[in-house]
C-alpha positions as CSV (number, residue, x, y, z in Angstrom):
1,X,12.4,-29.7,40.8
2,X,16.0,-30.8,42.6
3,X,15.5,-31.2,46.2
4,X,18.1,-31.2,48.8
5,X,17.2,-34.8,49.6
6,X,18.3,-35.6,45.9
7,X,21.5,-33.6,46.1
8,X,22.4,-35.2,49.7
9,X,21.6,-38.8,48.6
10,X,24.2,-38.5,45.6
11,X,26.9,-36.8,47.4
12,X,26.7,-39.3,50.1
13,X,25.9,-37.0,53.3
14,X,22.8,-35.5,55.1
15,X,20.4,-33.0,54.6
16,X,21.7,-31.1,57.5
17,X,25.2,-31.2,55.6
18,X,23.6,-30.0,52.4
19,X,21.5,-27.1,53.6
20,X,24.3,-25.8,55.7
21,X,26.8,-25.9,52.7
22,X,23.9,-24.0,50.1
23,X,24.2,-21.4,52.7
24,X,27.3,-20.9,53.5
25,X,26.6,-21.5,57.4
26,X,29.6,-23.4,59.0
27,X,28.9,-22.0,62.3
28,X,26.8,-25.2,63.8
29,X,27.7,-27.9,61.0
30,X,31.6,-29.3,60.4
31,X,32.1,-30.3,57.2
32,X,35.4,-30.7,55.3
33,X,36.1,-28.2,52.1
34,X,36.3,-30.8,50.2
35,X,33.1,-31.8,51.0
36,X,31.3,-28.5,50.4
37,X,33.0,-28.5,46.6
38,X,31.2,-32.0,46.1
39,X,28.2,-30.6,46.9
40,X,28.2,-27.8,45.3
41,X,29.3,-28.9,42.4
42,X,26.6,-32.0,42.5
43,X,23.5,-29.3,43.2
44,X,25.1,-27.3,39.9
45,X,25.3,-30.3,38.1
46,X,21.5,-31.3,38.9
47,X,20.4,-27.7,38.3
48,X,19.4,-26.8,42.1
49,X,17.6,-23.3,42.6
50,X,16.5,-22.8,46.0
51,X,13.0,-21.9,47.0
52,X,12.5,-18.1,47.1
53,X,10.4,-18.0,50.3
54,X,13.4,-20.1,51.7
55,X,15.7,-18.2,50.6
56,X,13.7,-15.0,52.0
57,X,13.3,-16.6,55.5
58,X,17.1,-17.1,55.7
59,X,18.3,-13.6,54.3
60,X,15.2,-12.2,56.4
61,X,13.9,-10.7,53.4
62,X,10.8,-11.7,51.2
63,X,12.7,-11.1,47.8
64,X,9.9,-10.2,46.5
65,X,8.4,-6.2,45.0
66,X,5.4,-4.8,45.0
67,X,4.6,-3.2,41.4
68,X,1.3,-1.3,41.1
69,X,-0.3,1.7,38.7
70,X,-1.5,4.4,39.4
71,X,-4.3,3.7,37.1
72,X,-6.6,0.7,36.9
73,X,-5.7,-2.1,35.1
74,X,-8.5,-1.4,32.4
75,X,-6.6,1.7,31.7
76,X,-3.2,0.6,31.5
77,X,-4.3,-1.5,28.6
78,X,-4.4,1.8,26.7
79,X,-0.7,2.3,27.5
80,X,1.5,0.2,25.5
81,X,4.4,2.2,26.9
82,X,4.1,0.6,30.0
83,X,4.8,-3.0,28.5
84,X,8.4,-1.9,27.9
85,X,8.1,-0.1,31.7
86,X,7.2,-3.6,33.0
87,X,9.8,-5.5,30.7
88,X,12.9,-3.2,32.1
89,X,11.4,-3.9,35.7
90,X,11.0,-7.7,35.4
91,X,14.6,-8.3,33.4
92,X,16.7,-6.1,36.3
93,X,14.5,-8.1,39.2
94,X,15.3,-11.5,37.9
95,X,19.0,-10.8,37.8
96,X,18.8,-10.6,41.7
97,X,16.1,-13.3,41.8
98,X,13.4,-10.9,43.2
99,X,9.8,-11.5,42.2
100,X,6.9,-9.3,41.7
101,X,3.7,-8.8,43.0
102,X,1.2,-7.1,41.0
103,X,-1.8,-5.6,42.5
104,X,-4.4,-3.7,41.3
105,X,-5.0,0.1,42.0
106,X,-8.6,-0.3,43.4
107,X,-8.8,3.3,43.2
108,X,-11.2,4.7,39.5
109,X,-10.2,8.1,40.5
110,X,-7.1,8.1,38.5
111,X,-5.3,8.5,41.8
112,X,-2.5,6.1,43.8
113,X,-3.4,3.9,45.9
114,X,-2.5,4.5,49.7
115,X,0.5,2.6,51.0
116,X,-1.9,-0.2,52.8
117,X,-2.4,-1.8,49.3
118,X,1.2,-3.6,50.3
119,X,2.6,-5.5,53.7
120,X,6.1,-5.4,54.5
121,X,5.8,-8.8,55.7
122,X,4.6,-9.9,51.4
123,X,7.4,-7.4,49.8
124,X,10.7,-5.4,50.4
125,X,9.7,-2.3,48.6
126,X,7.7,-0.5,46.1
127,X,7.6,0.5,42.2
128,X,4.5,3.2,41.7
129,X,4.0,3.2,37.9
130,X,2.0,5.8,35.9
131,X,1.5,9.6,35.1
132,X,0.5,11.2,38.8
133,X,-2.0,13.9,38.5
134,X,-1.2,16.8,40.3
135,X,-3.1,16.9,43.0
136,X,-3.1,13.5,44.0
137,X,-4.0,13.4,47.5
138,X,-2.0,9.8,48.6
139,X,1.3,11.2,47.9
140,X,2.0,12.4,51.3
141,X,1.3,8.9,52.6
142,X,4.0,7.4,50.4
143,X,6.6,9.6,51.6
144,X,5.8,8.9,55.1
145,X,5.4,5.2,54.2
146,X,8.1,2.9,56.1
147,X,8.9,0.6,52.6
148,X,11.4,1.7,50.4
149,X,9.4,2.8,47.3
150,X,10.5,4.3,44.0
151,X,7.7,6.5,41.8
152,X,8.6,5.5,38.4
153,X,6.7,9.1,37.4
154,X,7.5,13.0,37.7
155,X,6.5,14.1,41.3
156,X,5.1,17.3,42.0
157,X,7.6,19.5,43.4
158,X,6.4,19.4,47.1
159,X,6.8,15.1,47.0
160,X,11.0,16.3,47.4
161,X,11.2,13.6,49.8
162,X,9.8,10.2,47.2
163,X,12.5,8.4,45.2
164,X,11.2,8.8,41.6
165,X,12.8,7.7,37.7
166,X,10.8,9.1,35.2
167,X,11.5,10.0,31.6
168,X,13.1,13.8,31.5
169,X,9.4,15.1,30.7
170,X,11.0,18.7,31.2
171,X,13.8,18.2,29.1
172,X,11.9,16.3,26.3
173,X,10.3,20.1,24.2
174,X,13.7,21.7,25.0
175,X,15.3,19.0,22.7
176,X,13.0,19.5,20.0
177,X,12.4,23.2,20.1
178,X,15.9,23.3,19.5
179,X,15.5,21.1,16.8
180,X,13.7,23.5,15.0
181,X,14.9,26.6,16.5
182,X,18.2,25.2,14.4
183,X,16.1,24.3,11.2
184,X,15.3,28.2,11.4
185,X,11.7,27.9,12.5
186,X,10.7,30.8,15.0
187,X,6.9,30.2,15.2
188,X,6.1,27.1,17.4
189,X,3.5,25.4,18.8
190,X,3.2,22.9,21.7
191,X,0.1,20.4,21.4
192,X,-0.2,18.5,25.0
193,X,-2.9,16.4,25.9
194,X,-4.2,18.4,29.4
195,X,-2.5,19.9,31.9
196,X,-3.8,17.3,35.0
197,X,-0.6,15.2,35.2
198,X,2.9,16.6,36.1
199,X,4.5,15.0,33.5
200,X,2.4,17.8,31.0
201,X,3.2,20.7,33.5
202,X,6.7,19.8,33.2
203,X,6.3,19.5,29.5
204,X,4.9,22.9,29.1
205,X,7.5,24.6,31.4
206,X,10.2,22.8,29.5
207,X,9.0,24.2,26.4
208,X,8.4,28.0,27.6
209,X,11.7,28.0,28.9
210,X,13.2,26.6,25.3
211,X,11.5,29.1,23.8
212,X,13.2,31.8,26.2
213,X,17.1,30.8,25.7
214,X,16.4,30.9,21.8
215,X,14.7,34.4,22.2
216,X,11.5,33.3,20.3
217,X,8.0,34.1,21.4
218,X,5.6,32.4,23.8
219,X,2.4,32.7,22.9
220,X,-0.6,30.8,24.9
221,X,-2.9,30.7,21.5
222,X,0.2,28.4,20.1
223,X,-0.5,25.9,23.1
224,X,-3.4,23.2,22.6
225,X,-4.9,21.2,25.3
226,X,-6.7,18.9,23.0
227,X,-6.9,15.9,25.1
228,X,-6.3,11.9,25.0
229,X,-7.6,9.9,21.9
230,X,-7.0,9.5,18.1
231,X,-9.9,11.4,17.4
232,X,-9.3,14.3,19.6
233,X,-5.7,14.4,16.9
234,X,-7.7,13.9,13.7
235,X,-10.1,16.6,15.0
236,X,-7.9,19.0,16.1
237,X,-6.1,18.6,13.0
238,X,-9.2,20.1,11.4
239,X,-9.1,23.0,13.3
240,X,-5.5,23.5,13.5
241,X,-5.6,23.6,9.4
242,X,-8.4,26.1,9.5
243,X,-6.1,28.7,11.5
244,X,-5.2,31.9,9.6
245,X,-2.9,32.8,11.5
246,X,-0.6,29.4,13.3
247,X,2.7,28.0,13.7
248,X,5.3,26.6,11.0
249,X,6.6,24.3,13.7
250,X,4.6,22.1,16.6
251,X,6.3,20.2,19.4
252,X,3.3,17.5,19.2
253,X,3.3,15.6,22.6
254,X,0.0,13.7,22.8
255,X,1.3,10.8,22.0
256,X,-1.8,8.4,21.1
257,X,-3.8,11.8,20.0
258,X,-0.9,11.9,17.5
259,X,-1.9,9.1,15.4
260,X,-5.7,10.7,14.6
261,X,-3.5,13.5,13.8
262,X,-1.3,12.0,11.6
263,X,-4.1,10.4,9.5
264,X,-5.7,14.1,9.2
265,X,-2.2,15.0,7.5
266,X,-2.2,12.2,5.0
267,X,-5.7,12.8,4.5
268,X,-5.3,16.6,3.2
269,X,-1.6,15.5,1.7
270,X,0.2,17.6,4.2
271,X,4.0,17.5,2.7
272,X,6.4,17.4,5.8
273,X,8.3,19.6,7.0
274,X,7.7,21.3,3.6
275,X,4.0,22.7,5.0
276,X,4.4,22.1,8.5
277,X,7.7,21.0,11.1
278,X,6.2,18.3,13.4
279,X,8.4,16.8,15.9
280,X,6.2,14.2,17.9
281,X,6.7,12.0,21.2
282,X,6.0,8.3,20.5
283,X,4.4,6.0,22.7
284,X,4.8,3.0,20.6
285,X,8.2,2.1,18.8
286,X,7.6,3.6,15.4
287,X,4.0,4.2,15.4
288,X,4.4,7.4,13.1
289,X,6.5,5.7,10.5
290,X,4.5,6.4,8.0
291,X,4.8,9.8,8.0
292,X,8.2,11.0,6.2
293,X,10.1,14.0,7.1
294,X,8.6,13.9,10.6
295,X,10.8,14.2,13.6
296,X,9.9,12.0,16.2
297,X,11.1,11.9,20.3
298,X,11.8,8.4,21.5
299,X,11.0,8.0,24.8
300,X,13.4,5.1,26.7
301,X,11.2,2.9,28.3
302,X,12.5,0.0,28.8
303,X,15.7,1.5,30.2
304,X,13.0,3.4,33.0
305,X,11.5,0.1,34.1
306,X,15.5,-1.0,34.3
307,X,17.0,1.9,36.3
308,X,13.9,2.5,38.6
309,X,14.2,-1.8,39.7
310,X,18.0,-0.9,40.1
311,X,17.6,2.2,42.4
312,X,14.9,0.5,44.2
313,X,17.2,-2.7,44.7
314,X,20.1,-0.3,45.2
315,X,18.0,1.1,48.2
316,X,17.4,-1.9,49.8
317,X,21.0,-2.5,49.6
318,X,21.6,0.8,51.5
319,X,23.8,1.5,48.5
320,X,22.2,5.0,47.8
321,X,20.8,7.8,50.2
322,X,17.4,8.9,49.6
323,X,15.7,10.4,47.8
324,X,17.1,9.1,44.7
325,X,15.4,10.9,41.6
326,X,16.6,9.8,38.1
327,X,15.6,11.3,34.8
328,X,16.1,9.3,31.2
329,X,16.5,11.5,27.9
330,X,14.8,10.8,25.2
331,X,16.3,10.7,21.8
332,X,15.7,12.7,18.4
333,X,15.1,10.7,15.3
334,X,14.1,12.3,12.1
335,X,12.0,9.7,9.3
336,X,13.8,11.0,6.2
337,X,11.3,11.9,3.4
């Protein structure tokens, strides 16, 4: 690693002189401009990068952000999603030379963390990753916290006052009802995985109110809670096939209970969208693929973990008055048969 001593040493003046030039201070040091061009153009040449803690202690920041879920980290693991939400997050950081501080959620409740987790004297703000459940009781805390903090989730609607990005989980069945409603389809389902998190709430009252501006009927049979695995999918595939009486169409958005479902469909040589329209939210980059004639929703990930680290930088900045809240769209693709 260059040090200043190097860089001083081969432009022939002191540290003092060097320092003072890296930052820009000319306020208690004379030096010539000709002086500060050879030694800036020596410490390029010799690949200096100052110290981040240096760095921090002159800018009176500690450049560095606190990232934690609002699971534990055993449970993350099941999320592959949140890879991409941590790649987005790490890329837009290191453009502005920020580092991160992971900690773990030491809560097993499924709940956030309270604000303590964090110092402001270790970091400058806060990224809260995860689906919140609905009644998590540390909200309130975080919007009352004194670091800038940015809930990469869907808030409840009485958190007004927390800066959130979140993927438009509300938006997401009004893309693909009208998918169908467009392919002619006027009996639909919605499959969710429960109804503890808000990002489900605000699925289901996205797809009620689809269902309303194409005039087509809402019926609470047509919505399954069927919960968080592949073999809740493949086993309410069984039941879903046994109906008399279902759907044509389902808006399928439990994403990982999707796969058991889709290998219940190749099983009984289920023909898509010949026997049944299935437009289903993916958690990992083509996980139904082999599936044709599905519809899939393609959630932006790694654009979340980019635009949450921007508004949370953007903050710090004073660039943008709080609360921010930003919500990504996710995209129809349709797996031709």
């Amino acid at each position: 690693m260059v040090t200043i001593r190097e860089i001083a040493k081969k432009a022939g003046v002191s540290r003092i002189v060097v320092s003072a030039i890296l930052r820009g201070n000319k306020q208690y040091v004379r030096y010539s401009a000709e002086t500060a061009q050879r030694v800036l153009r020596i410490a390029q040449e010799l690949g200096y990068r100052p110290h981040r803690a240096a760095r921090g202690l002159v800018a009176g920041k500690n450049l560095t952000i606190g990232v934690c879920f609002a699971w534990q980290m055993a449970e993350v693991y099941r999320h592959p999603a949140m890879a991409f939400v941590m790649a987005g997050i790490s890329e837009r950081l290191g453009q502005d030379d920020y580092g991160v501080l992971l900690r773990a959620n030491p809560s097993a409740s499924g709940y956030l963390p309270t604000p303590d987790l964090f110092s402001p004297n270790e970091v400058d703000g806060v990224l809260l990753i995860g689906a919140i459940r609905c009644d998590d009781p540390n909200l309130a805390s975080w919007c009352k916290s004194h670091l800038p903090t940015v809930l990469v989730s869907t808030p409840p609607k009485l958190a007004t006052s927390l800066n959130c990005t979140d993927i438009d989980n509300f938006r997401m069945p009004m893309i693909a009802v009208d998918y169908l409603a467009r392919q002619g389809h006027r009996r639909i389902g919605l499959v969710l995985p429960g109804l503890d998190y808000t990002c489900h709430r605000a699925n289901l009252k996205g797809f009620q109110q689809a269902l309303e501006q194409h005039n087509l009927p809402f019926r609470k049979n047509w919505v399954w809670i069927i919960g968080y695995t592949a073999g809740d999918g493949y086993r309410f595939a069984q039941e879903f096939f046994a109906l008399s009486n279902r759907p044509e169409a389902l808006v399928f958005l439990a994403e990982i209970a999707a796969i058991g479902f889709g290998r219940a469909l190749i099983e009984q040589g289920c023909r898509l969208p010949d026997d049944l329209s299935l437009v289903i939210k993916e958690k990992i980059p083509n996980q139904m693929g082999m599936l044709s004639g599905i519809v899939v929703l393609e959630a932006p990930y790694f654009q979340l973990g980019q635009v949450a680290a921007d508004v949370l930088l953007s903050l710090l900045r004073h660039e943008l008055t709080p609360p921010v809240q930003r919500f990504l769209s996710p995209s129809l693709r349709v797996i031709s048969p």
